[in-house]
N, C-alpha and C positions, 0 to 999 in steps of 0.2 A: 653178586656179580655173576654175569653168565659168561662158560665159557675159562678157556686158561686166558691169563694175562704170559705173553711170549716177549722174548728178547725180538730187538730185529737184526738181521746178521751184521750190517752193516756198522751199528753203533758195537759192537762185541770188542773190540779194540782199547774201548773207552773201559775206565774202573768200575767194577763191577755198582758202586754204591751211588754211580750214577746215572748208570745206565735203568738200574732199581727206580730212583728219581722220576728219571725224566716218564719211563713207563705207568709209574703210578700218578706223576700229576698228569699226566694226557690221559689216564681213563677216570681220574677224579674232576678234571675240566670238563670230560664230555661227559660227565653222567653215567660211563660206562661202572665206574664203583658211586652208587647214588649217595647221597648227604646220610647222617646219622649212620651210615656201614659200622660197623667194628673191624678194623684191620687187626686181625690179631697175627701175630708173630707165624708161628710158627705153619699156620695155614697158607699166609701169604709167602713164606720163605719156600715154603712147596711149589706152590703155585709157579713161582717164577725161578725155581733150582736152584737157590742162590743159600748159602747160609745166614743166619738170622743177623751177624755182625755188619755186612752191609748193608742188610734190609735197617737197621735201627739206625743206622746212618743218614739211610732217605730219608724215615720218617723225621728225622730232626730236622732235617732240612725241608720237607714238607710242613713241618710246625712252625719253621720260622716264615714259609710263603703266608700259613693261615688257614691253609684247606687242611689240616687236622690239629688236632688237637687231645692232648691228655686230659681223659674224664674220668673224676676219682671210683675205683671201682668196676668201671667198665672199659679200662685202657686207652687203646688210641683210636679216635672215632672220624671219620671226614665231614667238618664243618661244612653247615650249608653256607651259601653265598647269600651277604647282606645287603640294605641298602648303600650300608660305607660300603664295602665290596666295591660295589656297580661305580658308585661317585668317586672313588679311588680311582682304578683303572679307568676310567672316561677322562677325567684330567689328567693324567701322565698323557694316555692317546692324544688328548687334545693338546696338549702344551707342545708334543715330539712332532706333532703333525703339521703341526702350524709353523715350527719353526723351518721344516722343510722347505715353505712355498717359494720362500724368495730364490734358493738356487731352480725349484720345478721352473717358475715364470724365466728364468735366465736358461738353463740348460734346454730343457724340452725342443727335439727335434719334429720334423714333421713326419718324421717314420714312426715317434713314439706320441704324437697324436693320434694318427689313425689306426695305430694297435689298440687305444684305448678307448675310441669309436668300435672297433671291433668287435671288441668284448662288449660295449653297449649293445650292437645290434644284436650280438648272441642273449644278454640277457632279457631283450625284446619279444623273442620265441619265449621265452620260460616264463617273462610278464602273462604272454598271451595263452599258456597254459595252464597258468594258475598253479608253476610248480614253484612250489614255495622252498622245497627240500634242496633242489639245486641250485635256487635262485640266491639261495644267503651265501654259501663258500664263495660266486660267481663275483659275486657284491664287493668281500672282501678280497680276494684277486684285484678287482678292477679299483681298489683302494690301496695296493699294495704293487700294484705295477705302477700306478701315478706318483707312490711317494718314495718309489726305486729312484726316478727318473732324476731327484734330487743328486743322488750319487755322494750324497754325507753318511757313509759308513758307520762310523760310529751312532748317529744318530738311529740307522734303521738296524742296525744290531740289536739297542735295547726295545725300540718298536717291537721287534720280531720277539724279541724274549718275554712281550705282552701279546701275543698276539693269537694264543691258543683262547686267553680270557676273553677276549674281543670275538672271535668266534662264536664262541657260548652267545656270548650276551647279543651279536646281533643275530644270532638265530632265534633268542626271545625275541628280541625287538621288531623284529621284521612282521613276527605273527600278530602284530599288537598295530601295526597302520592300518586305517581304514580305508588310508587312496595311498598301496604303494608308488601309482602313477605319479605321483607330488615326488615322492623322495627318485625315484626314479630321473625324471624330467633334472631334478637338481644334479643328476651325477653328468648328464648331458652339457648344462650352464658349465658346470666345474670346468669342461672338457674347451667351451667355449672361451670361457675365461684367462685359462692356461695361452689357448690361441693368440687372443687378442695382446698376451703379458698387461692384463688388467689386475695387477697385484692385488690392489684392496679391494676390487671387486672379489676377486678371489678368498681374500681373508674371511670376510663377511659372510659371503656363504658356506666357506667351509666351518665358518664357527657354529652358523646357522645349522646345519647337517650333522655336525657331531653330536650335537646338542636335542636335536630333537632325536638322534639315535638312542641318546642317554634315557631322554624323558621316557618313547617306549621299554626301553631295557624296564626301567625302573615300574610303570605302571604294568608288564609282565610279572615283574617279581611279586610286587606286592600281592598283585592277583594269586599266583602260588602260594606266598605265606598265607595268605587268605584263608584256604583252601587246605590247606595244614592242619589250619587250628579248630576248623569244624569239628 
């Protein structure tokens, strides 16, 4: 991995063994510590200043997420992401998102319609740039302001505690459409749909959208394991 892994000030308040946590699964989410790494002890207790008593704290709890794992011999290593992985988190999203819709069709103001247009027409420049880099966080924003709009808290509490994976994977999946114009146009329908309080018109598409987010996710991965085992 390049670079120090750093505290950020603002979580410093928090126990030390989670703040370790939550730093190490957002640089194992984003690839910043890649798959097969060896986290070893007493390197990564450096790394991030901490003693090695909450750093083996994280890692247990990062073994019970699944992104590491103890390998006899070579200690504690960061599991790559599988196809259960991808199909796991794609149904939690899908089942938490869905059940959103009926308070979005019922609440959704006309101020947080056209926020949501907004952010379409921003990701419209970046369509027409072919910037792909900006265009995926832009994506899930505009997936994460729609399902704010719900205002079931609990519901987007645990979303959100999915949603650094959901990142990852639709920034695989994005590189993997051949006409983002398709998945694009559908985030517009969404926006329509909301409009009109067309529930099941709603449903259906958004089933439709998760789902084909899932299938590139998955035909990206494969491609990678692919490409592994050469």
């Amino acid at each position: 991995m390049n670079g120090q892994i750093t505290f950020q000030p603002m979580m410093e308040s928090r126990p030390i063994r989670e703040i370790a946590y939550e730093v190490l699964k957002h640089a194992i989410i984003t690839g910043d510590i890649p798959a097969g790494e060896r986290i070893v002890e007493t390197d990564y207790a450096e790394r991030l200043h901490i003693s090695r008593t909450p750093l083996r704290e994280a890692l247990r709890k990062l073994e019970r997420d699944g992104l590491v794992e103890y390998v006899l011999r070579r200690g504690v290593v960061v599991r790559a992401f599988t196809i259960a992985d991808v199909e796991e988190i794609y149904t939690i999203r899908n089942a938490l998102e869905m059940l959103t819709l009926p308070a979005i069709i019922e609440k959704a103001t006309p101020e947080q319609i056209a926020s949501l247009r907004r952010k379409l027409h921003e990701m419209d420049g970046l369509m027409a740039r072919g910037d792909i880099e900006q265009l995926s966080p832009l994506t899930r924003d505009f997936h994460s302001e729609l399902t704010a709009i719900s205002h079931q808290n609990r519901i987007l509490r645990v979303i959100e505690g999915q949603d650094e994976y959901i990142k990852r994977f639709s920034a695989m999946a994005i590189r993997q459409y051949s006409d983002l114009n398709e998945a694009h146009q559908e985030h517009y329908e969404l926006v329509n749909l909301i409009e009109k309080r067309d529930l099941e018109g709603l449903r259906a598409l958004m089933q439709h959208h998760i789902d084909a987010s899932k299938e590139h996710c998955l035909a990206a991965l494969r491609i990678q394991m692919a490409q592994q085992n050469r």
